[in-house]
C-alpha positions in Angstrom: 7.2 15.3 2.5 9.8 12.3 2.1 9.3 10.7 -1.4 11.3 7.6 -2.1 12.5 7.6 -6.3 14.2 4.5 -8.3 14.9 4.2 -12.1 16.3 1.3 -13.8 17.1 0.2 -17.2 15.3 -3.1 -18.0 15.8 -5.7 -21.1 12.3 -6.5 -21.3 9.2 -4.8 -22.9 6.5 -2.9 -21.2 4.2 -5.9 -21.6 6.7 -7.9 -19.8 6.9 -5.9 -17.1 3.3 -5.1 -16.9 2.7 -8.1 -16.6 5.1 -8.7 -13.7 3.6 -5.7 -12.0 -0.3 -6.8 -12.0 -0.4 -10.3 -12.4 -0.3 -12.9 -9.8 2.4 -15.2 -11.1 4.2 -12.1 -12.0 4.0 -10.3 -8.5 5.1 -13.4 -6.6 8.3 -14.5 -8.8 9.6 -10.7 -7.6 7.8 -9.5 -4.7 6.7 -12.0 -1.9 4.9 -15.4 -2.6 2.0 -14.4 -0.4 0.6 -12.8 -2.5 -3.4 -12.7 -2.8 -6.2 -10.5 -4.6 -9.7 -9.0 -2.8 -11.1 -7.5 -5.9 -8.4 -4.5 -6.7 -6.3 -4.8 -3.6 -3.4 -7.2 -3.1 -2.9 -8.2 0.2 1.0 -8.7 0.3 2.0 -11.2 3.5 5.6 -10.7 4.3 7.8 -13.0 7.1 7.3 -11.5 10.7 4.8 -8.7 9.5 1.6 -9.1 11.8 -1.2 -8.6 9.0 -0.5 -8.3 5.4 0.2 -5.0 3.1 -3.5 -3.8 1.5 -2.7 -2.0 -1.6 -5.3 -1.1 -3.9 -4.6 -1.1 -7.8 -5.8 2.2 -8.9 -4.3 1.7 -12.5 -2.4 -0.8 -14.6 -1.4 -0.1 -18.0 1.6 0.0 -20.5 2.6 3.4 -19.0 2.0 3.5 -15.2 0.9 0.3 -12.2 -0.5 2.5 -9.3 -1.2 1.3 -6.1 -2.4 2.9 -2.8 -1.8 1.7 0.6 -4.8 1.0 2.2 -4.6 -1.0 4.7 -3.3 -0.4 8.8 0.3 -2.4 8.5 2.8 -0.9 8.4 1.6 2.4 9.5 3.9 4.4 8.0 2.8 3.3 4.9 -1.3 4.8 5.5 -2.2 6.9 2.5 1.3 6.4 0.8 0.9 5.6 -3.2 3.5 3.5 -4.7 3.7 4.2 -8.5 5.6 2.4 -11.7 6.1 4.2 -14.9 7.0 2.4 -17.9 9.3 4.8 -20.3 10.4 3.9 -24.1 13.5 3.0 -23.8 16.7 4.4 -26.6 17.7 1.1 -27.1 14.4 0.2 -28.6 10.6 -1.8 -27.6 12.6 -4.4 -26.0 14.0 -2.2 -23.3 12.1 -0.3 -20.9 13.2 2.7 -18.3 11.1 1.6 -14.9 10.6 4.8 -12.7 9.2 3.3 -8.7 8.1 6.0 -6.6 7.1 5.6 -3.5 4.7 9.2 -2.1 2.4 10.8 0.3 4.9 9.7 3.2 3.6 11.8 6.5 5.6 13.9 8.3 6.2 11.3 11.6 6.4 8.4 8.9 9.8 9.8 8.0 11.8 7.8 9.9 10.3 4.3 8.2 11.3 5.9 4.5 15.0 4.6 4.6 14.2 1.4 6.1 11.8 1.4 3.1 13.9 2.9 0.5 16.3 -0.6 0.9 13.7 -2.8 0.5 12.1 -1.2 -2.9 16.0 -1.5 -3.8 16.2 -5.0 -3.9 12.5 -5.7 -5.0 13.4 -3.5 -8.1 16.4 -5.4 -9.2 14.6 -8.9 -8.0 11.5 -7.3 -10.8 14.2 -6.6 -13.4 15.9 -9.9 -13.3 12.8 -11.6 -13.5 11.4 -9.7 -16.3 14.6 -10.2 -18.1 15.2 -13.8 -17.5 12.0 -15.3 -16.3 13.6 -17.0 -13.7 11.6 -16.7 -10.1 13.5 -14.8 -6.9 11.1 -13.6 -4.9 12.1 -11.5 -2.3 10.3 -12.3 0.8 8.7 -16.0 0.9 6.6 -16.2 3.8 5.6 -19.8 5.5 3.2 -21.6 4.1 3.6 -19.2 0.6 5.8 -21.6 -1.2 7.0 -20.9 -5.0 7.7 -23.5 -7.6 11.4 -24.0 -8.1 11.7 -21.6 -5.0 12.9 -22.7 -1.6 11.2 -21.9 1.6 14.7 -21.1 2.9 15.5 -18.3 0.3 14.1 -15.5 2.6 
């Protein structure tokens, strides 16, 4: 079963980041500006997608953000879990060690985990820049999702 793995080193505490990871201004300064809550799921609009991403939040703490995908689009993502754990850090409670994985990929979803794989790559260095600088850069902005001090045009 494909699994789709990225570490990074962050300047930023786990709080920081946590907060990124499960908050609404957090998740749309990084992710996508459509961004919008039904109880535990985030429903995650993204330009040309037909019907938003439905991911449920099955945890969010200082060690681990877990979602799963629960929603029809894409459907290569059905039943996938995308996970976030938060490591100490050598360099001390400032820095962080950010482990994405991306799981439960079935076997004729293969073919979407690369495509996939590239777009968790530039969402996880668009996360770590904003945890470390504060400074907004989403990745997708969808019409009609605008961002303060973020262009329409950036996507």
């Amino acid at each position: 079963m494909a699994e789709i793995a990225l570490q990074i080193d962050v300047a930023a505490s786990r709080a920081r980041l946590l907060a990124a990871l499960d908050t609404q201004v957090g998740l749309t300064s990084w992710w996508s500006t459509g961004i919008e809550r039904d109880g535990d799921d985030l429903l995650v609009t993204v330009p040309d997608a037909p019907q938003p991403l439905r991911l449920r939040r099955e945890r969010a703490d200082q060690d681990r953000v877990a979602w799963r995908s629960v929603g029809v689009y894409p459907p290569s993502w059905q039943g996938t879990t995308v996970t976030w754990d938060l490591f100490d850090h050598p360099d001390g409670p400032r820095h962080t060690l950010l482990l994405l994985r991306h799981l439960g990929w079935a076997a004729d979803a293969a073919a979407s985990v690369p495509a996939a794989a590239g777009g968790w790559a530039e969402a996880i260095v668009r996360l770590k820049d904003y945890a470390q600088s504060g400074r907004p850069q989403p990745l997708h902005v969808p019409t009609g999702h605008p961002h303060p001090g973020v262009h329409a045009a950036a996507d």
